[in-house]
N, C-alpha and C positions, 0 to 999 in steps of 0.2 A: 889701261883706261877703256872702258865699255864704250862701241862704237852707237852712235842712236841714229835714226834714218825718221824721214818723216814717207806715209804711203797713204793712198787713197784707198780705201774699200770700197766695193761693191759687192753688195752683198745682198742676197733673196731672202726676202721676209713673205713670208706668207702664212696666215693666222690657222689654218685648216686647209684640211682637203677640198671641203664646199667652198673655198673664197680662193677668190684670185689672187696672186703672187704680182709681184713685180721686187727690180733691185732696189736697194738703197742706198745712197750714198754719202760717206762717211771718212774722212780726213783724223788720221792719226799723226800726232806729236810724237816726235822722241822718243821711239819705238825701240827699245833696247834688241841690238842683234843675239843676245845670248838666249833671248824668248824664246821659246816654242810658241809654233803655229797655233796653240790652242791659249795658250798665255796671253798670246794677241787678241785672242776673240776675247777673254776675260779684262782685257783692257779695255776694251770697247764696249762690253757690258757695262764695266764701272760707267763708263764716260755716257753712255745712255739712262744709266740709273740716276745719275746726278742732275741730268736733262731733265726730271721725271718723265722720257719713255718707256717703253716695255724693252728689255735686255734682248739679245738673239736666243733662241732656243736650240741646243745643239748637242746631240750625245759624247756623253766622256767617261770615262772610269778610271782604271789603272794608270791612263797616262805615260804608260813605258810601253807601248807596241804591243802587249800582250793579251788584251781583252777583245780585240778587235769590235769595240764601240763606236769609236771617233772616226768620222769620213765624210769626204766631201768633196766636190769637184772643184781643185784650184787651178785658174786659167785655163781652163779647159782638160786638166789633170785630172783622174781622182787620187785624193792622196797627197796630191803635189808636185813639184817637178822633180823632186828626187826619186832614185830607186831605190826600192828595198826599205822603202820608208815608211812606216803611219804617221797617220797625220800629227800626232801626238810630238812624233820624235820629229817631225820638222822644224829646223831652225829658221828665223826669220833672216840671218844672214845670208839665206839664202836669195833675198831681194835685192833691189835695188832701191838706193834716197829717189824718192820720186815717183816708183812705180805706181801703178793701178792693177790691185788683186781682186780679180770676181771670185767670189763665193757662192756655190750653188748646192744644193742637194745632190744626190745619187741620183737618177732618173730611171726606173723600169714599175713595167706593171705588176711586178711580183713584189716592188718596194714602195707601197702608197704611202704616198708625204703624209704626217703629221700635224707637223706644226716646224716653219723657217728651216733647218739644217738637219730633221730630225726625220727616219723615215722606220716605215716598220717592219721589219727583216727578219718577224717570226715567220716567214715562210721557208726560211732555211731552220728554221724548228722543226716542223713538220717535216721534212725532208730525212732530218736527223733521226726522228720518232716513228720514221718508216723503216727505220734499216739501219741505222747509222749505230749499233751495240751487238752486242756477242751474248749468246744466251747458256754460252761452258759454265760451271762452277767454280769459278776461279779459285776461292778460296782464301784463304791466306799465301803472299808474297813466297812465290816456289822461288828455288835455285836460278840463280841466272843462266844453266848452263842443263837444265831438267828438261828442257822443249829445244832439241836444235834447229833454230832457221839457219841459214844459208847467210852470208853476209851481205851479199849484194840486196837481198830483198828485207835483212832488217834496218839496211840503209836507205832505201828506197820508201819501206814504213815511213820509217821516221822521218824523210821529206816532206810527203803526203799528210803527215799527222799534224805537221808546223805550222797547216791552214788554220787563221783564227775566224774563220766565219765574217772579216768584215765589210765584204759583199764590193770591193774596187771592180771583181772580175766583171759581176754584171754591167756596174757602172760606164767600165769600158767599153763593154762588148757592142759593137751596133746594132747586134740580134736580143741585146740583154739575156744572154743567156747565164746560167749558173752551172754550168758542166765545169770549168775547172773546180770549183767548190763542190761536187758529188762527185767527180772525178778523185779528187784527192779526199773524201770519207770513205769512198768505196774503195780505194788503192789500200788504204793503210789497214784494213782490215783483209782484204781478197790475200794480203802478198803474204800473211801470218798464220800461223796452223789452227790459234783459237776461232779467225775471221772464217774457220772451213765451213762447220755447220751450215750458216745460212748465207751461204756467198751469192749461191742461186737466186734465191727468194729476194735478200740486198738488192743486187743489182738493178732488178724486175720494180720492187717497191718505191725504192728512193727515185728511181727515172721516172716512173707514175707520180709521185708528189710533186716533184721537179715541174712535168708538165702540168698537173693539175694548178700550180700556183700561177703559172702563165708567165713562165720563162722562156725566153728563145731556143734557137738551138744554135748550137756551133758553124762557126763560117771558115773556119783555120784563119783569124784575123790577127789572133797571137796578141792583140791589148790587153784580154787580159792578163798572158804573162808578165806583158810590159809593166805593171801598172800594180801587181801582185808584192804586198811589201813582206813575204817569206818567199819569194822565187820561187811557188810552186811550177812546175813543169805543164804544159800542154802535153804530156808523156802519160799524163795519169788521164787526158780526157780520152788518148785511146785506147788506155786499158779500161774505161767504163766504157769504150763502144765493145771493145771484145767480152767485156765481162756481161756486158747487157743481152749480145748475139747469141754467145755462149747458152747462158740463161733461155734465153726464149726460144732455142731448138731441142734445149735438151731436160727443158721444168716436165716436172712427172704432171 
């Protein structure tokens, strides 16, 4: 038999960027623990809709971890208090009968709110459009076994590559920075034979977009390892200090 828990929300609504924010507060019934975190939110939209208010506004997609859409800061988490988690795949059994959950947006100046839960993260577009592809002729699907990497580094790729873009690092970060997220675009391409060509030019570009969005910089605060639900490494943020040094001693 499905366990139900009764929880209070609090939760930031805020209509725009130009209009001021504050939480709201909101009492949920019989909250089934088999929900996801965002199942919850869609239970509380119902229960707003019926109110006749306005539902929360709040990014989703796939719902299985893998779009990196859905985020948010819970109790002071982004993400939530689980590790290794999106917000998607958080269970509500994760609470307690009784608790009070704050819901808040991401907060950095490189992620200007919206609208309520929802923030705009094409600055990590930009970022990606500076540098984040390989200009080889790939062609059609060669041999697995036609380009030999090393296996340490096409393991290490494919750590780097698991990043879904859904922007916890900055959330974390007290500097809002986005270096574990360029850190791991520029890993997974530096550590591979296609990523050779423009590894220079990469590193040099995407850290210009980075700062030009008005991202922080690195403090070794490690939250946003913490906080990262593919367990990207702070490992890739100093191979994009080496790759960046590298670059700008020795760009023609």
């Amino acid at each position: 038999m499905a366990k139900t828990i009764t929880i209070t929300i609090k939760i930031w609504r805020q209509s725009g960027a130009d209009f001021q924010g504050s939480f709201e507060k909101h009492v949920l019934e019989s909250v089934d623990t088999d929900m996801s975190f965002l199942e919850m939110l869609d239970v509380l939209n119902e229960q707003l809709t019926l109110s006749g208010r306005e539902p929360v506004a709040f990014d989703h997609d796939c719902r299985e971890g893998i779009c990196g859409m859905c985020g948010a800061v819970v109790n002071g988490t982004a993400h939530g208090p689980e590790r290794e988690t999106t917000l998607c795949q958080l269970h509500m059994r994760h609470f307690r009968d009784g608790q009070t959950i704050t819901i808040e947006p991401f907060r950095a100046k490189g992620f200007p709110l919206i609208k309520d839960l929802i923030i705009d993260r094409s600055a990590f577009d930009q970022v990606i459009i500076a540098g984040g592809y390989v200009s080889v002729n790939a062609g059609s699907a060669q041999d697995g076994n036609s380009i030999p990497v090393a296996q340490a580094n096409a393991e290490q790729a494919m750590d780097a590559a698991a990043c879904i873009g859904c922007g916890a690092c900055v959330a974390a970060c007290p500097n809002a920075a986005a270096m574990l997220f360029v850190g791991a675009k520029v890993s997974q391409l530096a550590l591979l034979p296609q990523g050779s060509p423009e590894r220079k030019r990469r590193a040099l570009s995407m850290v210009t977009a980075m700062d030009k969005a008005g991202f922080g910089n690195c403090s070794n605060e490690r939250e946003c390892e913490n906080v990262c639900p593919k367990s990207i490494s702070i490992r890739n943020i100093a191979r994009l200090n080496r790759e960046y040094l590298r670059a700008a001693f020795t760009a023609d």
